[in-house]
C-alpha positions, 0 to 999 in steps of 0.5 A: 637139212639131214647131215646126215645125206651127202648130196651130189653137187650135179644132183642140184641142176637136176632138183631144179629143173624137175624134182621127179628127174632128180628122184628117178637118178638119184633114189632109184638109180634110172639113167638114159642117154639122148642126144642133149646127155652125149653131147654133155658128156663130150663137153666134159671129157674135152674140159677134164682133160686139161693140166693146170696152167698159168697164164699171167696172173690167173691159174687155171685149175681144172676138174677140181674136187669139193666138197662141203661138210656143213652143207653135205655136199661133194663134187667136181668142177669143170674148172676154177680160175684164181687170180692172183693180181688180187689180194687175197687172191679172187677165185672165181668157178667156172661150170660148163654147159653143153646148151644155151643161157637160161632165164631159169636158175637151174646152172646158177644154182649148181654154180652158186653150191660149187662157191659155196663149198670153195668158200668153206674148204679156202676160208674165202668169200667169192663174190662171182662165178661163170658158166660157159655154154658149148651151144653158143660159145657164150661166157655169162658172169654170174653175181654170187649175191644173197639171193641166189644163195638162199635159192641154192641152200632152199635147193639143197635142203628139198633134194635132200628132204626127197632123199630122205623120204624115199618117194619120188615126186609126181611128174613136173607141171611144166611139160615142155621140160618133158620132151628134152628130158632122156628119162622120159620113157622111164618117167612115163609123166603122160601116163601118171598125169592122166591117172586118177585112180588116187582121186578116185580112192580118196572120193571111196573114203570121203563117202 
């Protein structure tokens, strides 16, 4: 892992669900916005826009800065609750998503990289997080275990290992992920996978 990168916390969700996306955003500065993108970003103005507040023994702090200096990352959280009836205190992030639950580990991988970063600047350990999804109004805990961890760290390490190179991978083999995606038409993924002109140099050489 390059100490050297600092990697965008958001940047993780966007490695895995298509390293290409994430090179396009973050290598070369391409950006557009669809449906899926503006609704996102409503969500998270209504979410950023809320004081802390105290309700009984839990706090809830919202749009926190974090950061970590072993793993090159930095970010914000949409919110984080600390509950104090506990000692020490559990604090317990809480992402914010603008769709439905997913089998894959895209969020819990952004979500798993906030606790990380929380544990390192708090001294703590943080056995659980929560993503809260728009779509469905629907809380899903999410066990912060050994597993996930190793996935989010293998995460952080190929996003930055992208970083570094400079060279941004071909289009993802899942093509569905291609038609909810608003980078589409910047990615042109039809066009590069009918291309062959690389396999045609190569076969040139091997004559």
């Amino acid at each position: 892992m390059d100490d050297n990168l600092t990697l965008a916390i958001s940047a993780i969700q966007h490695y895995a669900y298509c390293p290409r996306q994430f090179a396009l955003i973050h290598l070369e500065q391409a950006w557009a916005d669809n449906r899926f993108t503006a609704e996102g970003l409503l969500l998270h103005h209504r979410v950023d826009g809320g004081e802390p507040e105290q309700r009984g023994n839990i706090r809830y702090e919202r749009s926190v800065l974090i950061n970590s200096q072993k793993l090159g990352l930095s970010g914000k959280m949409d919110l984080l609750e600390i509950d104090s009836s506990q000692q020490p205190p559990q604090l317990i992030p809480v992402e914010y998503k603008r769709g439905k639950p997913k089998v894959q580990d895209w969020d819990r991988l952004q979500l798993c990289a906030q606790a990380l970063c929380l544990e390192e600047m708090r001294n703590t350990s943080i056995t659980q997080g929560a993503l809260w999804y728009w779509e469905t109004r629907h809380r899903e805990a999410v066990v912060l275990n050994d597993s996930l961890r190793r996935k989010t760290l293998t995460a952080i390490s190929n996003a930055k290992t992208i970083l570094a190179s400079g060279i941004t991978p071909a289009p993802t083999d899942q093509k569905k992920r291609c038609r909810g995606c608003s980078l589409a038409e910047e990615c042109q993924p039809n066009i590069l996978r009918n291309d062959h002109s690389k396999i045609y140099i190569q076969e040139l050489f091997d004559i």
